[in-house]
C-alpha positions in Angstrom: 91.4 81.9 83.0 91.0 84.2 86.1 92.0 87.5 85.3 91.2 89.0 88.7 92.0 86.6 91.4 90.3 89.4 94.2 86.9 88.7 92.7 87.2 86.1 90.8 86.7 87.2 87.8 87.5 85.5 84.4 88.9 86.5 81.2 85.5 85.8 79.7 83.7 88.1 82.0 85.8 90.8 80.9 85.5 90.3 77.2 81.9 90.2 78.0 82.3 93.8 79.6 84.4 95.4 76.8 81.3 93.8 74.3 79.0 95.9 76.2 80.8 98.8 75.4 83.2 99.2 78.5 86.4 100.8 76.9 88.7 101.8 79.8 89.8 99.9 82.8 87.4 102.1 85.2 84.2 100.9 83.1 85.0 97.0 83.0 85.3 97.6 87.1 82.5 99.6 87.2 80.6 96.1 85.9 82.4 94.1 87.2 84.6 94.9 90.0 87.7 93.5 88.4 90.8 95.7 89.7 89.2 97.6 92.0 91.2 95.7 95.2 95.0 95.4 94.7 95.1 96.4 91.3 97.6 93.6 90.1 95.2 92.7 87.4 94.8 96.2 85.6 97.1 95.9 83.1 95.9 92.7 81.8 92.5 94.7 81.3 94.5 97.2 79.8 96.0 94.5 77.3 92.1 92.7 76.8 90.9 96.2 75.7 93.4 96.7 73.3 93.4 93.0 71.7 89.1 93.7 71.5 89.6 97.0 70.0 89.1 99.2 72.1 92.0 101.7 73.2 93.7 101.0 75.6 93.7 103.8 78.6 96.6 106.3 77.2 98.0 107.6 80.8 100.7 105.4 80.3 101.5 106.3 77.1 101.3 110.0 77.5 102.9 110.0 80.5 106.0 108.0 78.8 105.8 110.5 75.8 106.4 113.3 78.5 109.1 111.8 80.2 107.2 111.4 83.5 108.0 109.3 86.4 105.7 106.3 86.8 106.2 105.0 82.8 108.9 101.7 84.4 107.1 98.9 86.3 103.1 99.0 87.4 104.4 99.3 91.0 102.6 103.1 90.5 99.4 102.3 89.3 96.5 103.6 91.5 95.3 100.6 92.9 91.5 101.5 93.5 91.7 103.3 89.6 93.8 101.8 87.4 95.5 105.3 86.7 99.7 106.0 86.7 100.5 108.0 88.7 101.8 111.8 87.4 104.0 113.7 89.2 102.2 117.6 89.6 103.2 120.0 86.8 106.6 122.3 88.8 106.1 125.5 89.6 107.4 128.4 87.9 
């Protein structure tokens, strides 16, 4: 099953990754390029590194924990990173 339709990449090919030690999103694109174009796929690498045991990025978690915006839908996910996006700490 394609996991990244950009770069046609498989589900296999990611497993493969997260077995060579990749253990965030950022490291399975760094080998193989999965998420790195219009991002739709990142949270299905999210979910792969969790089922293989590795953890799963915690951005979205923390940022939910804090009550920061960008915890709904994956419409905020940084397309070329794979990172939610944080809203800047308010000045004092």
């Amino acid at each position: 099953m394609y996991v990244c339709l950009c770069h046609a990449v498989t589900e296999q090919r990611v497993r493969d990754e997260i077995a060579a030690g990749a253990t965030t999103p950022r490291q399975v694109a760094n080998g193989c390029r999965a998420g790195t174009d219009c991002g739709s796929c990142v949270r299905r690498i999210q979910a792969l590194l969790g089922h293989e045991g590795a953890r799963p990025c915690p951005t979205a978690r923390l940022a939910a924990r804090l009550g920061l915006p960008g915890t709904g839908t994956g419409s905020d996910i940084d397309s070329d990173s794979g990172a939610v996006g944080v809203a800047p700490a308010a000045a004092a």
